[in-house]
C-alpha positions in Angstrom: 0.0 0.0 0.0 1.5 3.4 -1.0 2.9 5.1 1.9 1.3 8.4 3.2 4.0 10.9 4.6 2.2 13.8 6.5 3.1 16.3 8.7 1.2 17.6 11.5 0.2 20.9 9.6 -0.8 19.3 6.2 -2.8 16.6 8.0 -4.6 19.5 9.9 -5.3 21.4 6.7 -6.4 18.3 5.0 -9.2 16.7 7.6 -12.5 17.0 6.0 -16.0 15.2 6.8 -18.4 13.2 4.5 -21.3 11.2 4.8 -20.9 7.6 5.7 -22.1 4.3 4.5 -24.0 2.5 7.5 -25.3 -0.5 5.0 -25.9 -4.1 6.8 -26.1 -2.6 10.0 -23.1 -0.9 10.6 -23.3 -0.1 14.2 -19.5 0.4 15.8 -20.6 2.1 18.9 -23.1 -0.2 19.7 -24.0 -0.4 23.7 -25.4 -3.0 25.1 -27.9 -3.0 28.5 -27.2 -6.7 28.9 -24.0 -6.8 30.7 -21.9 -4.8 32.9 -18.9 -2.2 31.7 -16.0 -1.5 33.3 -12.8 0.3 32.6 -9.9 -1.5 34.2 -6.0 -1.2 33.5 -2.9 -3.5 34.3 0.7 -3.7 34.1 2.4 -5.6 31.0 5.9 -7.3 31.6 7.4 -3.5 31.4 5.3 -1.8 33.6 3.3 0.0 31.3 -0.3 0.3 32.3 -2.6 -1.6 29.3 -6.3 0.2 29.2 -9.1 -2.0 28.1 -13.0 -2.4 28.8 -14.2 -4.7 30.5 -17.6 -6.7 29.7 -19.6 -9.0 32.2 -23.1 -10.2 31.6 -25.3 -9.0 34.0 -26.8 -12.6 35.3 -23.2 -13.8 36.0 -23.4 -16.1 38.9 -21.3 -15.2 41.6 -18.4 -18.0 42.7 -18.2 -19.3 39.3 -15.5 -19.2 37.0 -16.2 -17.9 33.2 -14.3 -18.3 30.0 -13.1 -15.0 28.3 -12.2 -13.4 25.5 -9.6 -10.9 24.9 -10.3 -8.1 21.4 -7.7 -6.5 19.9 -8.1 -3.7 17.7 -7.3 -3.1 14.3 -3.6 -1.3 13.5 -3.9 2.2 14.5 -7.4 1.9 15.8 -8.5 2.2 19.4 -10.6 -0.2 21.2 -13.5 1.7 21.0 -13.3 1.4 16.9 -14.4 -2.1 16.2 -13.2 -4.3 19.2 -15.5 -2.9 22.0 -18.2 -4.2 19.3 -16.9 -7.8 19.0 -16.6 -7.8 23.0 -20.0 -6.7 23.9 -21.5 -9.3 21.0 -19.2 -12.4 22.2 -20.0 -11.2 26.0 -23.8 -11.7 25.2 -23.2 -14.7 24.7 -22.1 -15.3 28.2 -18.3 -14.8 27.9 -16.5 -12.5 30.1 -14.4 -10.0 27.0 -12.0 -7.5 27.5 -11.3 -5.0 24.3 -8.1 -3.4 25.2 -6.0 -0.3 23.9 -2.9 -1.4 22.5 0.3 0.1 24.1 1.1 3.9 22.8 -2.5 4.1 21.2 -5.1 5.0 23.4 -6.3 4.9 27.0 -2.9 2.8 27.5 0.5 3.9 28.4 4.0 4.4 26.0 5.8 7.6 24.8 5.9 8.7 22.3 2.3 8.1 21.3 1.7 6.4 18.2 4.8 4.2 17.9 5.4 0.7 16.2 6.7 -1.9 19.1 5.7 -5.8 17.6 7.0 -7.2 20.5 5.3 -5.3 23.1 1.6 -5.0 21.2 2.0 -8.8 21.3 2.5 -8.6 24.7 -0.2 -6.7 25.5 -2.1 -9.5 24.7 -0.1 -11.8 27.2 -0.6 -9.2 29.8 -4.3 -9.4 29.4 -4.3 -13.0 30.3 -2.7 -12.0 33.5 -5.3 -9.4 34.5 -8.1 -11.8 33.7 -6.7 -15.2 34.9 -6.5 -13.2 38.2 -9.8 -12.3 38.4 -12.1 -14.5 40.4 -14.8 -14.8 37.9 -12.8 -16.0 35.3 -11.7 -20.0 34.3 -7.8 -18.9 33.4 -7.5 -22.6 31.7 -10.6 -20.9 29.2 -9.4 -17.8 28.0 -9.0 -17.1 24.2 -7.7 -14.2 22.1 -9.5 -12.8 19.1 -7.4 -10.1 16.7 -9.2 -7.5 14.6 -7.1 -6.5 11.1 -3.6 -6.1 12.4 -4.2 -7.2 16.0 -4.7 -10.7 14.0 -0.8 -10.8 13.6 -0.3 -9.9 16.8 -2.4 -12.4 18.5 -0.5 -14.7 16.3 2.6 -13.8 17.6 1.6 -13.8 21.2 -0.1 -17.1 21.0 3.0 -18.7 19.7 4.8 -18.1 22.9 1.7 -18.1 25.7 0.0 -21.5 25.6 -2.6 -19.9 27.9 -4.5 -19.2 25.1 -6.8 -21.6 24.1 -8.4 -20.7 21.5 -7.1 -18.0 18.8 -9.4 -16.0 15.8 -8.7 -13.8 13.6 -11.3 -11.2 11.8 -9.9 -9.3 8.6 -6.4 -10.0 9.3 -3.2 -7.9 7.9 0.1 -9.1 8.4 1.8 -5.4 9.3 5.2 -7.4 8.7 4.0 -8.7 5.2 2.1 -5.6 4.7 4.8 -3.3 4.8 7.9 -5.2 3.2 5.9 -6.7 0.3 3.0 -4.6 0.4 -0.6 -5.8 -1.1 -0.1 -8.8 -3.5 3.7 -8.2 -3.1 3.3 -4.9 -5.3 6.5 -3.7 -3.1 9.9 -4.2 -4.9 13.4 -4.5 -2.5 14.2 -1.0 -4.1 11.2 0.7 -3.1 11.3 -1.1 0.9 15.2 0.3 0.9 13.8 3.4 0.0 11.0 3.9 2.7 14.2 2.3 5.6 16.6 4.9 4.5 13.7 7.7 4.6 13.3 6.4 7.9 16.6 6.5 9.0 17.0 10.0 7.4 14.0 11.1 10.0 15.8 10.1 12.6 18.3 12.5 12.2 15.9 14.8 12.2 14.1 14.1 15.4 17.4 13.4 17.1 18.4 17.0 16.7 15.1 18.4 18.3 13.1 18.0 14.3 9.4 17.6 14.6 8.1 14.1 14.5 6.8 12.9 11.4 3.8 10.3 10.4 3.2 7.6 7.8 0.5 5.4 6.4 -3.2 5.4 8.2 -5.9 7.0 6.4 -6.1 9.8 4.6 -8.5 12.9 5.8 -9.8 13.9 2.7 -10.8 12.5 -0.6 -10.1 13.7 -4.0 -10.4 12.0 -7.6 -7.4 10.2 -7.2 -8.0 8.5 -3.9 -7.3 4.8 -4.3 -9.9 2.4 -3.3 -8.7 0.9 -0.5 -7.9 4.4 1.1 -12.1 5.3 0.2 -12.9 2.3 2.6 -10.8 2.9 5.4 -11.9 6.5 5.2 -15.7 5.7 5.2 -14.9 4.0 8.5 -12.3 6.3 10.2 -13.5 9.7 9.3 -16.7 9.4 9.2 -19.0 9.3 12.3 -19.8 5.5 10.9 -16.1 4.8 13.2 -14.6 8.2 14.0 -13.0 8.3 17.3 -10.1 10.6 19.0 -8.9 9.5 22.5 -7.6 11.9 24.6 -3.9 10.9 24.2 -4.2 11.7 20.4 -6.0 14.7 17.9 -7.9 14.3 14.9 -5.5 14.8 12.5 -3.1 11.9 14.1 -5.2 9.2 14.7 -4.0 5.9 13.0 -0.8 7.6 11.9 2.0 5.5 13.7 5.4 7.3 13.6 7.7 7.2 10.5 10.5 6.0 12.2 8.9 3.2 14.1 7.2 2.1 11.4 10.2 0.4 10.1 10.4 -2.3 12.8 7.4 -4.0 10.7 10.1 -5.0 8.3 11.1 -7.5 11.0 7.6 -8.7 12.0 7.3 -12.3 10.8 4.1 -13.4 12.6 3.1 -16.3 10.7 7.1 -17.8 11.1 6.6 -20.9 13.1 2.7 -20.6 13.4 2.5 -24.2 13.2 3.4 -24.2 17.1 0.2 -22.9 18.1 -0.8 -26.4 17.2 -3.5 -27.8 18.5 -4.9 -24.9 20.0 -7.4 -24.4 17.9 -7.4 -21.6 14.7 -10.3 -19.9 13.2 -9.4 -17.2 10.5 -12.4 -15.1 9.1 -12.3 -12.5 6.0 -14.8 -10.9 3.7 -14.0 -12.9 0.3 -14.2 -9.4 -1.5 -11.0 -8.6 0.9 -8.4 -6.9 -0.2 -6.2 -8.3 2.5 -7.6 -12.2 1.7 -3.5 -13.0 1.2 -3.1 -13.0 4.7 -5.9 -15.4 6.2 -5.2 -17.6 3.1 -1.1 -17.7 3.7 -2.2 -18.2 8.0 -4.6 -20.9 7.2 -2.1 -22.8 5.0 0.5 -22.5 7.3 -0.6 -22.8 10.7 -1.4 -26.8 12.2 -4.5 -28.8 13.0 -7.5 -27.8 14.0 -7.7 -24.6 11.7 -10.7 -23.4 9.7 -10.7 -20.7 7.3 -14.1 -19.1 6.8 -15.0 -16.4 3.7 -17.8 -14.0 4.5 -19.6 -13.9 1.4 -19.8 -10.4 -0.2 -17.5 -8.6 2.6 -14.7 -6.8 2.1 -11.9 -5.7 4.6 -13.7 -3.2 6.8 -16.9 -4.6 6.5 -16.2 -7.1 9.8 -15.2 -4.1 11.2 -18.9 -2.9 12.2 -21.6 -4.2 9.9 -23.3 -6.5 11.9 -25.5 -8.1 9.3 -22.2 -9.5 8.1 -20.0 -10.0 10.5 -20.4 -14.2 10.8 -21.1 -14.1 15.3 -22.8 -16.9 15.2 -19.6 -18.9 13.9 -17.1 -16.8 16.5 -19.3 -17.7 19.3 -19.7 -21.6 18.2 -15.5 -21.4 17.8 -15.2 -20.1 21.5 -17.8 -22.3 23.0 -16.8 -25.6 21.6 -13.0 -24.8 22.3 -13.1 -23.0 26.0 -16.5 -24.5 26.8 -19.5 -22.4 28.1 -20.7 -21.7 31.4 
């Protein structure tokens, strides 16, 4: 995917508004009055405090001991875009969920804000199995990990190393190591990756001597005949009211920018590398088959061990299963988690 350099000032002058699509129930800040929210936070192995929501169902019985779910969020995104959705759907169902905010994005903790860190968003996820398999009301041999667009390779990468997930899905998935070495359909030549490192590197001259901090990829802010495709969908989601959301940490005109110079260490983000291990823990991968990012639940699925099912969402594409509800396949996700973690 072409690489979007902004600054500060041009992304400010740039944000603009439109009308949104809300088509087969689009409903991303969706509340539900069936269960119990609560905003908790945590430590991870580095001390950084992890933010996330927390979702009970209201006839919990006390004393007993539920299986839960833990919802990342898509790259860039928050949990309140997408994963608080998923959580409060799968908690309906009588799981315990917790949509957290990845580290430097968010409610959650990490300076400077918006950085790229593989290693610590997958441990995130680890540190979310902590909270919860401390919690009284939780079974911590039934908790299972579900990863929304990028989070996908993260949960990957987590579960690879933490057996105490049980169960792992993944909705949409990008590989944001494939993703930004190759690029879509490995569009990305060798030259063209050296070229975005050494911009990279350049920037970091920049910011060492007191430069201004500079942003890549995300979405754009405004639309004009030459917007690609894939940019139009992201944009009906994240600047629009259909998905729009600033947390406090961030603005407007930076939200799902990460930094240019972090964005680099995707180059060495090889989630599916040894994705084989996970088996048999179970493997659910789900994409819209109109997808533009299809690759990477098709190259997960042939990789990865028994049990593993791959399941197309006819018509969908990538940010469809982000908030259309009519679409997204809950039946099948809550099916997955209750015949692998059991139901209480």
């Amino acid at each position: 995917m072409r690489k979007l350099l902004l600054s500060l000032a041009l992304a400010a002058s740039s944000f603009t508004a439109v009308g949104q699509d809300m088509s087969n129930g689009a409903n991303n800040f969706y509340k539900s009055d069936r269960l119990i929210a609560e905003k908790v936070f945590f430590n991870n192995q580095y001390r950084m405090k992890i933010a996330g929501n927390l979702f009970l169902p209201k006839d919990r019985k006390p004393g007993v001991g539920y299986p839960a779910i833990i919802v990342g969020h898509p790259m860039g995104a928050v949990k309140e875009q997408s994963s608080n959705l998923y959580a409060q759907k799968l908690a309906e169902q009588g799981f315990v969920t917790l949509a957290i905010d990845q580290s430097f994005w968010g409610e959650s903790e990490g300076q400077p804000r918006n950085v790229v860190a593989p290693d610590i968003y997958a441990e995130a996820f680890s540190a979310a199995v902590d909270f919860l398999g401390t919690q009284a009301f939780v079974d911590r041999e039934r908790i299972g990990v579900l990863g929304i667009c990028g989070s996908g390779s993260f949960v990957i990468s987590a579960a690879k190393i933490d057996p105490r997930m049980k169960a792992i899905a993944t909705v949409s998935m990008y590989d944001m190591g494939a993703a930004n070495r190759d690029a879509l359909n490995h569009s990305q030549t060798i030259e063209q990756r050296k070229a975005i490192i050494a911009q990279a590197a350049k920037q970091r001259w920049v910011e060492a001597e007191g430069g201004e901090t500079q942003y890549t990829s995300g979405t754009v802010h405004r639309l004009d005949a030459n917007t690609h495709p894939i940019q139009r969908e992201f944009y009906d989601f994240y600047r629009t009211a259909r998905g729009e959301f600033t947390p406090a940490s961030s603005s407007p005109e930076l939200t799902t920018h990460p930094t240019l110079t972090s964005n680099v260490k995707f180059m060495n983000f090889y989630p599916f590398n040894d994705i084989g291990t996970i088996s048999p823990r179970p493997m659910l991968f789900i994409a819209g088959d109109q997808a533009h990012s299809r690759e990477f639940s098709e190259e997960a699925y042939r990789l990865a061990g028994q049990p593993k099912q791959l399941l197309w969402v006819k018509g969908a594409g990538h940010v469809d299963l982000y908030d259309r509800v009519e679409l997204i396949p809950f039946d099948q996700l809550t099916a997955f988690f209750r015949h692998n973690l059991g139901a209480n």
